[in-house]
N, CA, C and O atoms as CSV, one atom per row, in Angstrom:
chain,resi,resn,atom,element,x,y,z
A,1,UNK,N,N,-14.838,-6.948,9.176
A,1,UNK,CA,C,-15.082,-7.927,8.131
A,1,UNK,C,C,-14.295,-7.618,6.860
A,1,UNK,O,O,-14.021,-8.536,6.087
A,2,UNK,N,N,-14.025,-6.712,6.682
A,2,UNK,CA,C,-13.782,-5.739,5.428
A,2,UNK,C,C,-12.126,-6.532,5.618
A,2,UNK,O,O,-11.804,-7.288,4.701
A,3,UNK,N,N,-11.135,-6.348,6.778
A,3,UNK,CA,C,-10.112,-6.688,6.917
A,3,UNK,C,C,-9.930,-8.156,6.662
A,3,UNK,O,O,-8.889,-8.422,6.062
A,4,UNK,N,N,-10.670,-9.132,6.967
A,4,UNK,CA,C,-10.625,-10.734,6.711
A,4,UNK,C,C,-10.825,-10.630,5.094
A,4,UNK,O,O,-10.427,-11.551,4.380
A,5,UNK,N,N,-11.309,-9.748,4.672
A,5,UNK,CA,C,-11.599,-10.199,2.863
A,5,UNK,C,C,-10.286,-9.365,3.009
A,5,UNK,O,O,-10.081,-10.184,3.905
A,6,UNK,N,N,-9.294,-8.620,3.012
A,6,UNK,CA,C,-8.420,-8.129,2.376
A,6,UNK,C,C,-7.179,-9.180,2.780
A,6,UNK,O,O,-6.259,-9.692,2.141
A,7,UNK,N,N,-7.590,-9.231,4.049
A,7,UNK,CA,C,-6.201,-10.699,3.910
A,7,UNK,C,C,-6.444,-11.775,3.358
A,7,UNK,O,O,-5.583,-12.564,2.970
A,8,UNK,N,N,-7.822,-11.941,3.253
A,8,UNK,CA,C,-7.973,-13.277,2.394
A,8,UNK,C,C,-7.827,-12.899,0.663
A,8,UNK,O,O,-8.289,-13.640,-0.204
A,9,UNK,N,N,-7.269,-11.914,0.442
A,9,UNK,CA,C,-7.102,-11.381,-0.586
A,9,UNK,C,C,-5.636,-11.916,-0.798
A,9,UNK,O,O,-5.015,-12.632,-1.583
A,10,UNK,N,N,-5.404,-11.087,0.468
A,10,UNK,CA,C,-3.657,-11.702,-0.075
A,10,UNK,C,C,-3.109,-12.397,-0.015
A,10,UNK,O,O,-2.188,-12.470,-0.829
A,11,UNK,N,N,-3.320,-13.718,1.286
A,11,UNK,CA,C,-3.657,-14.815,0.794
A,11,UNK,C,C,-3.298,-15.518,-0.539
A,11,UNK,O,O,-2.617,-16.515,-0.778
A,12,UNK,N,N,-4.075,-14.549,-1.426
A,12,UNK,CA,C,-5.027,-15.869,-2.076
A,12,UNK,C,C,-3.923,-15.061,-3.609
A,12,UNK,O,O,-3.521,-15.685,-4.592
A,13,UNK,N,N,-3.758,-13.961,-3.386
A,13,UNK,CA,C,-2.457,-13.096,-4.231
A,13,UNK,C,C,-1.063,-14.459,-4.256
A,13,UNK,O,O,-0.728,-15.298,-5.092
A,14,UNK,N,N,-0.543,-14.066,-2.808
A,14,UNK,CA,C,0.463,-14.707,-3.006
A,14,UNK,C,C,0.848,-16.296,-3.277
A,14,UNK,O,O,1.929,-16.769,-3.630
A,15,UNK,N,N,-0.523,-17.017,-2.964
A,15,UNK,CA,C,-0.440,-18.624,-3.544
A,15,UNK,C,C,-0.749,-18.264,-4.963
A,15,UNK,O,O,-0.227,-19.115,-5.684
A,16,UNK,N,N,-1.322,-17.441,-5.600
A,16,UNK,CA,C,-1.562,-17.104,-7.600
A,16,UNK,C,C,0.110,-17.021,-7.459
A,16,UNK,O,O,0.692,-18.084,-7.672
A,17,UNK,N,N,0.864,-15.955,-7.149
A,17,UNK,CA,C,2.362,-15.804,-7.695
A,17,UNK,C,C,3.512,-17.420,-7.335
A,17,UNK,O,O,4.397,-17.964,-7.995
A,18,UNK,N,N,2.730,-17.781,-5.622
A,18,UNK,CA,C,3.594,-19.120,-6.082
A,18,UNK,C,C,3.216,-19.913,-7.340
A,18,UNK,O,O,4.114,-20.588,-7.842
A,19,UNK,N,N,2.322,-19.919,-7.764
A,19,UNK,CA,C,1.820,-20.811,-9.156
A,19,UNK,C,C,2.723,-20.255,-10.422
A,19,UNK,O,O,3.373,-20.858,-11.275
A,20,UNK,N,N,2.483,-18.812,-10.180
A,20,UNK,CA,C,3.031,-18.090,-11.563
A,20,UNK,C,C,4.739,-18.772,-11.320
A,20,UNK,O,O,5.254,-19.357,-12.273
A,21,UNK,N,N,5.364,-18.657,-10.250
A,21,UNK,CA,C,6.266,-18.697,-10.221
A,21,UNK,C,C,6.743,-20.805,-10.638
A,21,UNK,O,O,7.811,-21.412,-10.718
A,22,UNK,N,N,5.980,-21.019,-10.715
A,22,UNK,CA,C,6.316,-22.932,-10.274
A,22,UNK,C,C,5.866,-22.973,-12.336
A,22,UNK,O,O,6.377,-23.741,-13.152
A,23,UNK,N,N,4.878,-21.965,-12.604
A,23,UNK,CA,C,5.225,-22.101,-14.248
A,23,UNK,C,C,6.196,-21.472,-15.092
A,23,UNK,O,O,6.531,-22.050,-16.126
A,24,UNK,N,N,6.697,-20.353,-14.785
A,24,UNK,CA,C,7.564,-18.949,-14.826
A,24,UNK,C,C,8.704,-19.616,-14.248
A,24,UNK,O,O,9.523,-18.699,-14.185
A,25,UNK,N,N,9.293,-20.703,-13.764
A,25,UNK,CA,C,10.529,-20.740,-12.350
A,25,UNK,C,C,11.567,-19.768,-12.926
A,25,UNK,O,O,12.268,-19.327,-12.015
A,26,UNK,N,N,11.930,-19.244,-14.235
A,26,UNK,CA,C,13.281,-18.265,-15.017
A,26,UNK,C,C,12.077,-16.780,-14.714
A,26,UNK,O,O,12.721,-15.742,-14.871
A,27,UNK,N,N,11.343,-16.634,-14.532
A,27,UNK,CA,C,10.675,-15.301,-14.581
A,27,UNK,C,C,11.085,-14.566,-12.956
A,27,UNK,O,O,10.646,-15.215,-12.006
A,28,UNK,N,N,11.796,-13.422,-12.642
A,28,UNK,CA,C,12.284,-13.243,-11.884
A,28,UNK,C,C,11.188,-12.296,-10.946
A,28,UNK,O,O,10.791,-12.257,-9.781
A,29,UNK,N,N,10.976,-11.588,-12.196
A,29,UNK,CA,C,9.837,-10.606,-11.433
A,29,UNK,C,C,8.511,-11.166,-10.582
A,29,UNK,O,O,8.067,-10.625,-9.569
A,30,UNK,N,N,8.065,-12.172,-11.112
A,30,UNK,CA,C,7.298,-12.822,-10.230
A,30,UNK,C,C,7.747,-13.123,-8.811
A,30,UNK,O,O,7.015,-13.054,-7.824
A,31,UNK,N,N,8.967,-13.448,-8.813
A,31,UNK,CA,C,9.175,-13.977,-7.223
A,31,UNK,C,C,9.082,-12.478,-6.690
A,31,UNK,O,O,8.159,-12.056,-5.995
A,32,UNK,N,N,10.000,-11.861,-7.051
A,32,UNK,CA,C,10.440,-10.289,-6.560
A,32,UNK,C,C,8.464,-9.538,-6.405
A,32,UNK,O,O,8.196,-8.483,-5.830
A,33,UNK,N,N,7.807,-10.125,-6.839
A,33,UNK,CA,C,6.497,-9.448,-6.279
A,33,UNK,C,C,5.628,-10.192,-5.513
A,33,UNK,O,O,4.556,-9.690,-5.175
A,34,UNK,N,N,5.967,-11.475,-5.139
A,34,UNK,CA,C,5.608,-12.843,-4.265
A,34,UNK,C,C,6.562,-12.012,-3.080
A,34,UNK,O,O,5.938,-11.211,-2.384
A,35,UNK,N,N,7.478,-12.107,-2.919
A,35,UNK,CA,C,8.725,-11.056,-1.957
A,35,UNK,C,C,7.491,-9.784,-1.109
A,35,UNK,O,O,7.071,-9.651,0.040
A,36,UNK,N,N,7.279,-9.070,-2.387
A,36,UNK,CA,C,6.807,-7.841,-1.752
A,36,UNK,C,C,5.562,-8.022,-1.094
A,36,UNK,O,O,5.414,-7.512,0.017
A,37,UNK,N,N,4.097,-9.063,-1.933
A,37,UNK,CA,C,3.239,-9.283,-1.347
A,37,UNK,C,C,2.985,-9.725,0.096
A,37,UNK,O,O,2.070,-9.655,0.917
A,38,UNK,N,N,4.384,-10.274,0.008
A,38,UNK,CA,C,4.082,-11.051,1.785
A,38,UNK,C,C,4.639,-10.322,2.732
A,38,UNK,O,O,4.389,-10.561,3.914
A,39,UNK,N,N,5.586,-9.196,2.310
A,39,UNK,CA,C,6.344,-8.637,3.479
A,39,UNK,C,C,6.049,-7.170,3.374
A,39,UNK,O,O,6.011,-6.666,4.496
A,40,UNK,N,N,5.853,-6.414,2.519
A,40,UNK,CA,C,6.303,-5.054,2.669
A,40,UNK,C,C,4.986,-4.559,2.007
A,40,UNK,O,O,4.994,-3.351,2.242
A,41,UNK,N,N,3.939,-4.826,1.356
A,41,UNK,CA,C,2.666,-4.071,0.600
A,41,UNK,C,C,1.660,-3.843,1.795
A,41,UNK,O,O,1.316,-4.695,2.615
A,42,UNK,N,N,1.284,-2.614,1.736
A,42,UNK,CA,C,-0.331,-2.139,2.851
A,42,UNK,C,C,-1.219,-3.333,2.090
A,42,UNK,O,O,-0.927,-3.631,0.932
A,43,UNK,N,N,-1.896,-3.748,2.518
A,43,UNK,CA,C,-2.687,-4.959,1.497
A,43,UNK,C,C,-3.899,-4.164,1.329
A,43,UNK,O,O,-4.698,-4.451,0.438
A,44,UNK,N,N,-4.159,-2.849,2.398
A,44,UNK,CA,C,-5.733,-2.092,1.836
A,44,UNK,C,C,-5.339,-1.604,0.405
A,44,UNK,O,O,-5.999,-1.877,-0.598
A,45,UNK,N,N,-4.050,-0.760,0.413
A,45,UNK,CA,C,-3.684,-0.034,-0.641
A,45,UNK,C,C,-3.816,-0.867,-1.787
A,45,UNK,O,O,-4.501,-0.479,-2.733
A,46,UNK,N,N,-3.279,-1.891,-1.808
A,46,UNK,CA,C,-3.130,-3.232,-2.600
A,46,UNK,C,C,-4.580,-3.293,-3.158
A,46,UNK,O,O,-4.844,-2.883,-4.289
A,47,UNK,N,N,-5.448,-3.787,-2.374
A,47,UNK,CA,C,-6.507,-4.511,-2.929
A,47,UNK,C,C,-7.737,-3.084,-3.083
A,47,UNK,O,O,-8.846,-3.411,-3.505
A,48,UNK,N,N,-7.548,-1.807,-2.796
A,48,UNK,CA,C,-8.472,-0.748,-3.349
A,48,UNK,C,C,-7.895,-0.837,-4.769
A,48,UNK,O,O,-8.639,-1.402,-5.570
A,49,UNK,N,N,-6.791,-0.422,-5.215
A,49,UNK,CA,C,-5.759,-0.422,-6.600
A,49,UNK,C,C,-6.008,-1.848,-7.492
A,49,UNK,O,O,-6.244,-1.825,-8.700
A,50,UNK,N,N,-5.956,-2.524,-7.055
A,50,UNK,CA,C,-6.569,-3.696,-7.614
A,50,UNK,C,C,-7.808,-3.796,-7.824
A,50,UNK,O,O,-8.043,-4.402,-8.870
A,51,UNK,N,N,-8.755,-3.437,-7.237
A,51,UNK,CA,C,-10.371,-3.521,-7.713
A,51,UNK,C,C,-10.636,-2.663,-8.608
A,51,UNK,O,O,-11.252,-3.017,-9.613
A,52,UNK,N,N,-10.196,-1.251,-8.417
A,52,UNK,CA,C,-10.089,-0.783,-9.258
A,52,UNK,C,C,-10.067,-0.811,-10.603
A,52,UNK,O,O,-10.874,-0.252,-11.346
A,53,UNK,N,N,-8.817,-1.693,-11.020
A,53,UNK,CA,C,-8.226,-1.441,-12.328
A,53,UNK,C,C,-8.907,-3.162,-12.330
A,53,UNK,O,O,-9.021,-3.454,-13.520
A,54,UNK,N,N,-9.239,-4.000,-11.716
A,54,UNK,CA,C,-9.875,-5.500,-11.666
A,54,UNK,C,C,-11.691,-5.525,-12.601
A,54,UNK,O,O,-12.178,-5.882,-13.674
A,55,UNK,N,N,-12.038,-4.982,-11.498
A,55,UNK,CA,C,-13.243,-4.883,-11.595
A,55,UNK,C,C,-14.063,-4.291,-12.813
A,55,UNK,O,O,-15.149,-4.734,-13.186
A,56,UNK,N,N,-13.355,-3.179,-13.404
A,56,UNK,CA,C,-14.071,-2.719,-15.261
A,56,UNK,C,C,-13.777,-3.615,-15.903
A,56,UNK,O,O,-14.352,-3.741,-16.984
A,57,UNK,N,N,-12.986,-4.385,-15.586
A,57,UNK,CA,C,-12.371,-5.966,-16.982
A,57,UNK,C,C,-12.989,-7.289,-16.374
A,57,UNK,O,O,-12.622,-8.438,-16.619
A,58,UNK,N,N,-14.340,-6.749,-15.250
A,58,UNK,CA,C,-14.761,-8.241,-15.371
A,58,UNK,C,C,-15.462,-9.174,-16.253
A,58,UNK,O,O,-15.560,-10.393,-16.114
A,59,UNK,N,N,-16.082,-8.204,-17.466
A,59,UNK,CA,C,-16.607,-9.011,-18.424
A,59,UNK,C,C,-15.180,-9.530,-19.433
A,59,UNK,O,O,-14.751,-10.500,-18.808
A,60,UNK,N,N,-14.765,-9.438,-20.004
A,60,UNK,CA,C,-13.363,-9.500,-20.570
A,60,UNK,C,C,-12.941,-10.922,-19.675
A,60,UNK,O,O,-12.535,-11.936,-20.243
A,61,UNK,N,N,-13.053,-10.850,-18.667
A,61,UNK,CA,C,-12.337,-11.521,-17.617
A,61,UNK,C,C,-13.222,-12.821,-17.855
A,61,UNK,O,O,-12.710,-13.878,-18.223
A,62,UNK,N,N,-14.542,-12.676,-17.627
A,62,UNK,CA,C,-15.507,-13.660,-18.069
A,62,UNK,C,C,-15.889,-14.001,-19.534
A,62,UNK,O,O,-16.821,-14.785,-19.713
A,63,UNK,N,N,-15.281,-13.505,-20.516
A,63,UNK,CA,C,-15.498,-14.217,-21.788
A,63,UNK,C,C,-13.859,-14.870,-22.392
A,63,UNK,O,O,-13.478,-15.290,-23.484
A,64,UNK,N,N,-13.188,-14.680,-21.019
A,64,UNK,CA,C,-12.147,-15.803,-21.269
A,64,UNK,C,C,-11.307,-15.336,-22.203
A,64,UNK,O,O,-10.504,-16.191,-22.576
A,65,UNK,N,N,-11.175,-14.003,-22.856
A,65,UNK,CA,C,-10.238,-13.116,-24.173
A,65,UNK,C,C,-9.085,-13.188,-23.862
A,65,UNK,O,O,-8.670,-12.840,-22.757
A,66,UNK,N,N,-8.491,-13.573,-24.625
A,66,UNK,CA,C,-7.004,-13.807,-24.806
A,66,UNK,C,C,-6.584,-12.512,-24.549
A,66,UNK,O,O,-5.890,-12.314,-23.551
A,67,UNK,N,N,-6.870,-11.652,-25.238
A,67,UNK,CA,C,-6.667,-10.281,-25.936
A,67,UNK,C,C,-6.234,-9.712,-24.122
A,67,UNK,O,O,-5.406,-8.875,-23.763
A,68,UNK,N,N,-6.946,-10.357,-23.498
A,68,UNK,CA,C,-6.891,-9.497,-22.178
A,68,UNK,C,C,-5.515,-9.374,-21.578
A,68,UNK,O,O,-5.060,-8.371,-21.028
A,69,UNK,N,N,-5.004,-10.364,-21.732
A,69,UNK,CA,C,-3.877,-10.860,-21.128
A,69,UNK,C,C,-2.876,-10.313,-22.282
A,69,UNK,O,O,-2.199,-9.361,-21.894
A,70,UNK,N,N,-2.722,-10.585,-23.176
A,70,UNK,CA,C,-2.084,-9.672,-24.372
A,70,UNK,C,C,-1.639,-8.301,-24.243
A,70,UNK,O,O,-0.496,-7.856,-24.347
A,71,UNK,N,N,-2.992,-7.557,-23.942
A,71,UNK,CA,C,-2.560,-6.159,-23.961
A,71,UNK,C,C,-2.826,-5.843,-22.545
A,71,UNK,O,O,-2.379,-4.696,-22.561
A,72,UNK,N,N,-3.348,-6.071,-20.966
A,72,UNK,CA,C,-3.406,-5.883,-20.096
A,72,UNK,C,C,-3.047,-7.297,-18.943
A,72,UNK,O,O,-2.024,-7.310,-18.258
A,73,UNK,N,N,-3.720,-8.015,-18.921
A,73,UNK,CA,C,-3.513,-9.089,-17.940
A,73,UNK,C,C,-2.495,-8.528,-16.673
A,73,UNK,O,O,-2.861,-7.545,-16.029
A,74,UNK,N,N,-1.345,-9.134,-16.392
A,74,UNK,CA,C,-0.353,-8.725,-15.858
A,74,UNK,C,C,0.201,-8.013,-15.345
A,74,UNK,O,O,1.082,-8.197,-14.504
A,75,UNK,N,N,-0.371,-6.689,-15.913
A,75,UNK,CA,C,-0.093,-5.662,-15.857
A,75,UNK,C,C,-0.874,-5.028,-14.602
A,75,UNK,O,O,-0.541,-3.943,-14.126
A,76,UNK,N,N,-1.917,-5.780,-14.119
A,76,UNK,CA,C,-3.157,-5.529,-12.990
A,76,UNK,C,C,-2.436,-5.215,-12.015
A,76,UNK,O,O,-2.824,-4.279,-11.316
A,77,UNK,N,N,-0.825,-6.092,-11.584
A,77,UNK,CA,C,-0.057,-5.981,-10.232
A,77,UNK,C,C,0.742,-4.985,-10.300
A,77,UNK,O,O,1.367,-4.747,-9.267
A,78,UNK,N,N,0.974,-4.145,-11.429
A,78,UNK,CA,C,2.111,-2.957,-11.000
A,78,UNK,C,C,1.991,-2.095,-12.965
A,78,UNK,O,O,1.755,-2.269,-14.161
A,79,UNK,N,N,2.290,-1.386,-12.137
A,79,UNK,CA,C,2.687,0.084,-13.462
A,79,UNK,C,C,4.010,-0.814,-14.423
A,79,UNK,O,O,5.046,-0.968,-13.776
A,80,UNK,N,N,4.016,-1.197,-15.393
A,80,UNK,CA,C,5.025,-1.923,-15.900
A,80,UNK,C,C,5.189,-1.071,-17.144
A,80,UNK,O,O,4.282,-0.303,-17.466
A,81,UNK,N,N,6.504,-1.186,-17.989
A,81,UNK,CA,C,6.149,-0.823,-19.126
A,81,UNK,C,C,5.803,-1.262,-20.472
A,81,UNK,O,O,5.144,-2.298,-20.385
A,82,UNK,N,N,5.993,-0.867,-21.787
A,82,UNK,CA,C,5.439,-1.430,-22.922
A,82,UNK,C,C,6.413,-2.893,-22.941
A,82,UNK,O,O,6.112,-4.067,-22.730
A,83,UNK,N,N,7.209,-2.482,-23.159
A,83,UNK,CA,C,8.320,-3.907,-23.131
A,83,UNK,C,C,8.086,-4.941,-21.580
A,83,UNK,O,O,8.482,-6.095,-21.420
A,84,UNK,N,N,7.587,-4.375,-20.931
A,84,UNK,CA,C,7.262,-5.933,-19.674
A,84,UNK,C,C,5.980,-6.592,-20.034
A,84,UNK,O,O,5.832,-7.803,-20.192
A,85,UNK,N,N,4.860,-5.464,-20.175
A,85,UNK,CA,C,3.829,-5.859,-21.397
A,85,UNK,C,C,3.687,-6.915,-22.190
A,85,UNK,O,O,2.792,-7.761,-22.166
A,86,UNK,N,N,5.098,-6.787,-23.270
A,86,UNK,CA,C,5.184,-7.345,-24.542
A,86,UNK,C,C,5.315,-8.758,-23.216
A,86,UNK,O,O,4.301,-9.307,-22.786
A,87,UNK,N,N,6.584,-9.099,-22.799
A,87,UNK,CA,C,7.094,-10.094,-22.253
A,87,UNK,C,C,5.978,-10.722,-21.886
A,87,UNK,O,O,5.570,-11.611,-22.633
A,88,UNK,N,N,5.233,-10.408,-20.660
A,88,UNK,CA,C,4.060,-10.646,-20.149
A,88,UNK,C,C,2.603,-11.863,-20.991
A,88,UNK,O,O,1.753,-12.681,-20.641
A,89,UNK,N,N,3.063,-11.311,-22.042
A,89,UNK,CA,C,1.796,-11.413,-23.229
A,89,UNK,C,C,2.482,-12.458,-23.881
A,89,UNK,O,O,1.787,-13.350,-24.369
A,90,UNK,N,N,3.914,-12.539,-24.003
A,90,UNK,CA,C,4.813,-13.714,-24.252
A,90,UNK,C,C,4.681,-14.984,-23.441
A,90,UNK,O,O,4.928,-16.144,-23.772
A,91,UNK,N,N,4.264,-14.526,-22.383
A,91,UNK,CA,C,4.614,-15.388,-21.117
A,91,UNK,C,C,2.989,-16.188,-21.429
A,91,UNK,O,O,2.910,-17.351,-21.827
A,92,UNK,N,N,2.112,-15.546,-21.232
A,92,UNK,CA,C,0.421,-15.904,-21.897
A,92,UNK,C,C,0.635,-16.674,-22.945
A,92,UNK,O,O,0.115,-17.789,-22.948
A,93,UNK,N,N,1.267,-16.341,-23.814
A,93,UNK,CA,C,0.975,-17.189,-25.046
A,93,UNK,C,C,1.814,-18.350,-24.902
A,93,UNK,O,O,1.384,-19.341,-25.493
A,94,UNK,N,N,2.845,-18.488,-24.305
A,94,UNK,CA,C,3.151,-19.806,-23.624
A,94,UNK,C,C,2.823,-20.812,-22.948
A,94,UNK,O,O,3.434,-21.862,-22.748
A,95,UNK,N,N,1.687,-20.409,-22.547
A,95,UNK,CA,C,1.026,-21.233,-21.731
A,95,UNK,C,C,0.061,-22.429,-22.451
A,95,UNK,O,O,-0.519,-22.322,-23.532
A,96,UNK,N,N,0.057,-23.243,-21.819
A,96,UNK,CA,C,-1.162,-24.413,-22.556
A,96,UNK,C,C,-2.755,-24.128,-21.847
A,96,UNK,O,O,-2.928,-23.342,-20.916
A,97,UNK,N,N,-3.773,-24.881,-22.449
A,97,UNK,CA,C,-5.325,-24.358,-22.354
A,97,UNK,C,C,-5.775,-24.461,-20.611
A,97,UNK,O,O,-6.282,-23.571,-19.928
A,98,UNK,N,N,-5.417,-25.766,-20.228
A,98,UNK,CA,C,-5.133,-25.654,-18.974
A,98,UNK,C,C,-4.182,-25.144,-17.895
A,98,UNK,O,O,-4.178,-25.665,-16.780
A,99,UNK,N,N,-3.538,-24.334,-18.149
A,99,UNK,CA,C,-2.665,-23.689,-17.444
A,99,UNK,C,C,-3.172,-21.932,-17.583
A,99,UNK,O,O,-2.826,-21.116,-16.728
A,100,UNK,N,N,-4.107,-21.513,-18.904
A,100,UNK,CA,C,-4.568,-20.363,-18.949
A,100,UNK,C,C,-6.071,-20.483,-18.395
A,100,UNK,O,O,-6.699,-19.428,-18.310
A,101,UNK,N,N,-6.709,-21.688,-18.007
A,101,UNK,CA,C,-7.577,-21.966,-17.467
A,101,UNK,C,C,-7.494,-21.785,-16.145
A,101,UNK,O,O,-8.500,-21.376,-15.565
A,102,UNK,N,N,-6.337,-22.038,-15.431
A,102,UNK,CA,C,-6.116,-21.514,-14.017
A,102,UNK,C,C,-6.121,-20.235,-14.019
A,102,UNK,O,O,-7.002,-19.678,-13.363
A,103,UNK,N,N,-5.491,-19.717,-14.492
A,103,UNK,CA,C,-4.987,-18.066,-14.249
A,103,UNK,C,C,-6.057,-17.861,-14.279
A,103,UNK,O,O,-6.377,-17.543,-13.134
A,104,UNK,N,N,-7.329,-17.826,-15.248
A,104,UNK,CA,C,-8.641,-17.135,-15.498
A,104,UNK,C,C,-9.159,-17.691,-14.660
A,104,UNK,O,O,-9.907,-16.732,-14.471
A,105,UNK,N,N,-9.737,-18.936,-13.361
A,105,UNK,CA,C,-10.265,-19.256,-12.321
A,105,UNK,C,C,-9.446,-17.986,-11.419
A,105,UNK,O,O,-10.241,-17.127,-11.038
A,106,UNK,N,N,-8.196,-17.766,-11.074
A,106,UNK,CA,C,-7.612,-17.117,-10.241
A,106,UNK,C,C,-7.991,-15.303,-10.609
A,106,UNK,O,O,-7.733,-14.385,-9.830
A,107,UNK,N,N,-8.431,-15.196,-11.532
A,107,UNK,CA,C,-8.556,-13.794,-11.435
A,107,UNK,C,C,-10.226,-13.633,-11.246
A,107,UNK,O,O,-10.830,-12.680,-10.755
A,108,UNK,N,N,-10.898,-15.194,-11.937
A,108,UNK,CA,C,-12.476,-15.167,-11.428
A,108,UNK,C,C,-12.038,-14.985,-9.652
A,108,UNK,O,O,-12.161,-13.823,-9.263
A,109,UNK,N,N,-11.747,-15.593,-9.006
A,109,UNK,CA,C,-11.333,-15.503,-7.605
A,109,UNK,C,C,-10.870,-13.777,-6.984
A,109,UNK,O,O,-11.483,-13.272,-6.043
A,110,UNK,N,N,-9.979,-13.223,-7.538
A,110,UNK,CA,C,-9.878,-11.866,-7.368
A,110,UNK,C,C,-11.105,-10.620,-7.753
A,110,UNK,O,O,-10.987,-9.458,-7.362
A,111,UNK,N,N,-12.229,-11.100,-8.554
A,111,UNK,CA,C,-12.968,-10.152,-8.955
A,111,UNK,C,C,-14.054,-10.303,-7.665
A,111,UNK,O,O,-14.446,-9.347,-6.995
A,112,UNK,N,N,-14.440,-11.662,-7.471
A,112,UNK,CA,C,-15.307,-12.107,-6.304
A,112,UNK,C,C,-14.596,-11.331,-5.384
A,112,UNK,O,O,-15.103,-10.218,-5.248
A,113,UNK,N,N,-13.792,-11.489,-4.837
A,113,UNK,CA,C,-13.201,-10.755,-3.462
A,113,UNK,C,C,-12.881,-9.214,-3.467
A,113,UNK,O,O,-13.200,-8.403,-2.598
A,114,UNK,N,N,-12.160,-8.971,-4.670
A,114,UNK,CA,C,-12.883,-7.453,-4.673
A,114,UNK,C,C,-14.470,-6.697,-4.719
A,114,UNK,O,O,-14.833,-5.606,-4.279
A,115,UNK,N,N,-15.289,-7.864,-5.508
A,115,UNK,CA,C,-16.532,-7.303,-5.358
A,115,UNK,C,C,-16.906,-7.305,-3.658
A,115,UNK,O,O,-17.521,-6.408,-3.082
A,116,UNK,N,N,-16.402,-8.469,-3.076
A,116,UNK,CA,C,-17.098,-8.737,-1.750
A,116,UNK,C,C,-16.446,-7.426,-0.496
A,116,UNK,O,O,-16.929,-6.813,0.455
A,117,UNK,N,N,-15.505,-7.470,-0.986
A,117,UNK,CA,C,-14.265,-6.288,-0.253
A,117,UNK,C,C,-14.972,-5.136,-0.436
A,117,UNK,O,O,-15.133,-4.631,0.675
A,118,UNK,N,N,-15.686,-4.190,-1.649
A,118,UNK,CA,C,-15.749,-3.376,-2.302
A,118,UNK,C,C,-17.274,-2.705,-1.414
A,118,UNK,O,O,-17.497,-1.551,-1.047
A,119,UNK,N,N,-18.294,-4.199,-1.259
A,119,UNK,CA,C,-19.710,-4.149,-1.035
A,119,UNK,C,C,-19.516,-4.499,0.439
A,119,UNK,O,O,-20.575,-5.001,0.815
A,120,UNK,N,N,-18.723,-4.461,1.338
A,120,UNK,CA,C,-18.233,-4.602,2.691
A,120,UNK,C,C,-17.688,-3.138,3.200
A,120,UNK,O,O,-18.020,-2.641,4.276
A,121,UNK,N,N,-16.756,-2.500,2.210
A,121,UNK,CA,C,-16.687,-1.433,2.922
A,121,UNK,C,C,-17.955,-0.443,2.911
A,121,UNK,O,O,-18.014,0.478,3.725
A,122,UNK,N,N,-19.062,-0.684,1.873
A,122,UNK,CA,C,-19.958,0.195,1.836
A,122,UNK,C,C,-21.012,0.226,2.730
A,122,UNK,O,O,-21.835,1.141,2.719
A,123,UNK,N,N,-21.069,-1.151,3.879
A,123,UNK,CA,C,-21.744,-1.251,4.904
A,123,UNK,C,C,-21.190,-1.393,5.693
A,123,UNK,O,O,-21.701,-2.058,6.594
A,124,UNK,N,N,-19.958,-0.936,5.861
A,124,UNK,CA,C,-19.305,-0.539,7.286
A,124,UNK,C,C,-19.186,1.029,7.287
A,124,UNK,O,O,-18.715,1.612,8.264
């Protein structure tokens, strides 16, 4: 069971980066990690590393803070540095109310599936 929530994880990863990418279409790094999600990432490794660093920012995540995405958001999919950061947080503040309204449904969507992933491996 544990394996159907991790592919439905990624899944559900790589239709978020086609989005990022169809708002982003000049943002390169997005495709280049749409690339990796579908072909070359362990998706356990993926989605333990992701709950991880997901799951302490679910309140943050649920009061909708800008701030989140500013100084972390983005940053959830890979070790980046201060300057991809900055960009990142550029890229956020570009966005209109409904278009940061998706992203925050899509990461409500990633916290659910890590919680469900998380409380699946503990009864297997």
């Amino acid at each position: 069971m544990s394996e159907d929530i991790a592919n439905k994880f990624k899944s559900e990863l790589i239709f978020f980066f086609d989005e990022l990418i169809q708002l982003f279409p000049k943002e390169p790094s997005f495709i280049v990690i749409r690339i990796m999600l579908k072909d070359q990432v362990n998706i356990f490794k993926l989605i333990n590393k992701l709950t991880k660093k997901l799951l302490p920012q679910k309140e943050e995540v649920k009061k909708r803070n800008d701030d989140f995405f500013i100084s972390y958001g983005f940053n959830l999919f890979g070790d980046t540095n201060k300057e991809m950061v900055q960009k990142y947080a550029n890229l956020w503040n570009s966005l209109d109310n409904d278009d940061k309204t998706t992203i925050w449904r899509w990461y409500d969507s990633f916290i659910y599936l890590g919680e469900l992933y998380t409380n699946k491996l503990k009864e297997e």
